[in-house]
C-alpha positions in Angstrom: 0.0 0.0 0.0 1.4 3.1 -0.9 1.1 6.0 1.5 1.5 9.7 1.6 4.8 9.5 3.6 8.4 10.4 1.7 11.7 10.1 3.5 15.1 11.0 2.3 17.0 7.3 1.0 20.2 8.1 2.4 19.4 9.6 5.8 16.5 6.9 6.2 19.3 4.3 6.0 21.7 6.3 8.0 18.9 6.2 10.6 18.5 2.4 10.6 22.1 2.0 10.9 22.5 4.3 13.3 19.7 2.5 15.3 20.7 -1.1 14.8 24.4 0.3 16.5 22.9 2.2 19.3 21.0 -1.7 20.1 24.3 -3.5 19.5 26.0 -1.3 21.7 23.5 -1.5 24.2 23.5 -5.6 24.5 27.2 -5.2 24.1 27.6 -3.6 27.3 25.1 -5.2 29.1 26.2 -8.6 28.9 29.7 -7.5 30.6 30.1 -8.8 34.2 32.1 -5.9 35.1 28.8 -3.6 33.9 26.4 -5.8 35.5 28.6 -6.0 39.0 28.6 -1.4 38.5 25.6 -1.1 38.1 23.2 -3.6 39.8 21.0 -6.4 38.2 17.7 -4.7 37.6 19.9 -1.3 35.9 21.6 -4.1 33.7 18.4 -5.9 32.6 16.7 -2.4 31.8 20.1 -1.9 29.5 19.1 -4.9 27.7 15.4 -3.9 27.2 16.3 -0.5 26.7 18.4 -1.9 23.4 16.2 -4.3 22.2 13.6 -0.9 21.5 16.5 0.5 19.5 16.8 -2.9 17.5 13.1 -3.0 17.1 12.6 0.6 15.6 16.1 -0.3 13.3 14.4 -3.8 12.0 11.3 -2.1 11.3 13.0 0.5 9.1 14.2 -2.5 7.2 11.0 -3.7 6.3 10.0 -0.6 5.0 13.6 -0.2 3.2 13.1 -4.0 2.0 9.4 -3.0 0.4 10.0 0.4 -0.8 12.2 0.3 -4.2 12.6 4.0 -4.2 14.4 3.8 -0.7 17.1 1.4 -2.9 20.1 2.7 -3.7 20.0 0.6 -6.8 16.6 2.2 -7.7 17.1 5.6 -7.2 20.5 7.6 -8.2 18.6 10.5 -6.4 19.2 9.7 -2.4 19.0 13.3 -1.4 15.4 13.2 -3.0 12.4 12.2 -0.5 11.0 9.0 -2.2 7.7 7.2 -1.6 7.4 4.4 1.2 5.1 1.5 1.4 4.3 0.6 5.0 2.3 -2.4 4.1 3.7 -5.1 0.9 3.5 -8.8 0.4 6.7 -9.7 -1.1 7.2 -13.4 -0.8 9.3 -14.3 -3.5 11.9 -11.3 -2.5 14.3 -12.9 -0.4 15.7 -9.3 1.1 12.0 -8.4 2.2 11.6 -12.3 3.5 14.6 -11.6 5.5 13.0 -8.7 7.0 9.8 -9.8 7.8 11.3 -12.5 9.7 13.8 -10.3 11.3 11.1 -7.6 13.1 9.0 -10.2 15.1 12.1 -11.8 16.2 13.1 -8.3 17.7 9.7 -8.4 19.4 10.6 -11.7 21.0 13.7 -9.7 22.6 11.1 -7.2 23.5 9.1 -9.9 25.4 12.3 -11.5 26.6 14.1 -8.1 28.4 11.3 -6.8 29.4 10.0 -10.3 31.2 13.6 -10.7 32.5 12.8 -7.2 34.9 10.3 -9.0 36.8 12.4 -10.1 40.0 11.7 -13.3 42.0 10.6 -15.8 39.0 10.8 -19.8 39.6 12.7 -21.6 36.9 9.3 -22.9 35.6 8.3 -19.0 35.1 11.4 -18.5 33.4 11.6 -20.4 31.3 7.9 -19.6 29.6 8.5 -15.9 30.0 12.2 -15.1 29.7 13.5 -18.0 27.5 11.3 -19.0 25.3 11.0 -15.4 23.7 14.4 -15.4 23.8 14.8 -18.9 22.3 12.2 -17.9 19.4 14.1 -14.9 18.8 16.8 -16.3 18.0 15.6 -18.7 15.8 14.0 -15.8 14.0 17.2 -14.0 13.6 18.5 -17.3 12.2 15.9 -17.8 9.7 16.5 -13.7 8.5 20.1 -14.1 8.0 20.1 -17.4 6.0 17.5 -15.4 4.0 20.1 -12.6 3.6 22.7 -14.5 2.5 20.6 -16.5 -0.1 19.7 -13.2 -1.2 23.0 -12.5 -2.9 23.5 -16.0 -4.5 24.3 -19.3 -3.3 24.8 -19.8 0.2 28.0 -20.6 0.5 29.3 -18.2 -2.2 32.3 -16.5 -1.9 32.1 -12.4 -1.8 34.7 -10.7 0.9 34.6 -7.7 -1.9 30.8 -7.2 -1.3 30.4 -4.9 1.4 26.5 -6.3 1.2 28.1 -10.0 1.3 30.3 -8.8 4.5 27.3 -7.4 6.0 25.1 -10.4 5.4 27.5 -12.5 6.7 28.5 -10.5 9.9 24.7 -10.7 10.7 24.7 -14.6 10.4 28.0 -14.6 12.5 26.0 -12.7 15.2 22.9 -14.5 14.6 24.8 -17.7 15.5 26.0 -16.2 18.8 22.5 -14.6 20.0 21.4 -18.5 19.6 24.5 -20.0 21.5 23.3 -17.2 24.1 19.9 -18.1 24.2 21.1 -21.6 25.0 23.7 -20.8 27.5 21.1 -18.7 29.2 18.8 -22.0 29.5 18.0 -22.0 33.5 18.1 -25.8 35.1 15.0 -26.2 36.8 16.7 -29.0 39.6 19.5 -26.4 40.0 18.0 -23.0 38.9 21.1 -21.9 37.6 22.0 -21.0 33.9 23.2 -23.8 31.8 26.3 -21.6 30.8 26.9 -18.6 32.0 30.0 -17.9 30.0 28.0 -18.7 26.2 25.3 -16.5 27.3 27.4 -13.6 28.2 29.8 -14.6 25.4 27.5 -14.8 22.8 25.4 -11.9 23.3 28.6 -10.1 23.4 30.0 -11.3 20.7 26.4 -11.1 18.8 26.1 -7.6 19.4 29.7 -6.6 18.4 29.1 -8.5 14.7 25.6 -6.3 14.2 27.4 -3.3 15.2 29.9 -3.6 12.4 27.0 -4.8 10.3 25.4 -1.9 10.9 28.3 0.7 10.5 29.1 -1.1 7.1 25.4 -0.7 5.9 25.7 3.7 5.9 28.9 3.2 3.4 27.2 0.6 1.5 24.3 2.2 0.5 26.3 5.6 -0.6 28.7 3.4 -2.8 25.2 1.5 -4.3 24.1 4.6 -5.2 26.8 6.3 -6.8 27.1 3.3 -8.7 23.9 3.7 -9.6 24.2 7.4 -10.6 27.1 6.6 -12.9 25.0 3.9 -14.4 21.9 6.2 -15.3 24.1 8.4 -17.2 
């Protein structure tokens, strides 16, 4: 559906990029012990839920990047321009809007998951319906999003490191992989009520967040070299 809303190409991606980085760093610094030991428990989970708004708002952007061709850089050779959006598209067969559909609800899951994990004094049982599952299913989401990425450019195991699109793809798998090795270390033992390993959760958060970071700061370069390519093409 096209709507009477028209954003600037270049600055809206700036914007997701810049959003997806503020998230990253967020979950970055709240999976440090040292952080968590400064500034209490219930000041670190609100860090976490605090990011995963930022990550929200940034996926969202995608969606509408993914099913707005103007908002391509490979579409318009005009960024500067404000271009028409579509906030609502069914785009099954476009792998890049597949893997951004699948993306957002999984950032809702993280929603669900942070905000659940600020509720003090849950049993393992309770946990585990309202802290990891969300967090398992987000996950999984993120999983599905990135394979779709990746397929997007070709054959999954192709071989790109000149892409900046195929580094960014890949970096986002990378951290995909480590917010699911996270999500499993962070599986609470009901006999012992203690997380199955602290040092993947905290681990691969960390190291999850630090690979969408860069896959975010690669995407506001990206897009300007797309477009000038694309400018020299129309010419």
């Amino acid at each position: 559906m096209l709507i009477d809303m028209r954003l600037r190409p270049r600055r809206f991606n700036t914007a997701v990029g810049a959003l997806f980085m503020i998230g990253s760093t967020g979950f970055a610094l709240g999976s440090v012990p040292a952080f968590a030991s400064a500034v209490g428990t219930m000041a670190d989970a609100a860090t976490f839920c605090i990011s995963s708004i930022f990550f929200t708002l940034a996926s969202f952007g995608q969606v509408v990047q993914a099913q707005s061709p103007a908002l391509a850089p490979t579409e318009t050779a005009r960024g500067k321009e404000r271009q028409p959006t579509h906030l609502r598209a069914w785009l099954p067969h476009d792998r890049n809007w597949l893997a951004a559909v699948s993306q957002f609800p999984g950032t809702l899951f993280f929603n669900a998951t942070t905000l659940s994990a600020l509720v003090q004094g849950l049993t393992a049982q309770q946990y585990d319906r309202v802290v990891w599952r969300p967090d398992f299913y987000g996950s999984v989401l993120f999983l599905v999003s990135s394979t779709y990425a990746v397929l997007a450019l070709g054959r999954f195991l192709s071989w790109h490191p000149g892409s900046p699109f195929w580094r960014i793809a890949w970096l986002n798998m990378i951290g995909s992989i480590a917010f699911m090795a996270s999500a499993i270390g962070a599986y609470v033992l009901p006999k012992t009520g203690a997380e199955l390993s602290p040092a993947w959760a905290n681990g691969g958060t960390f190291a999850g967040a630090v690979c969408f970071f860069a896959g975010a700061w690669l995407m506001i370069p990206a897009w300007k070299t797309a477009a000038r390519a694309a400018t020299s093409a129309s010419l």
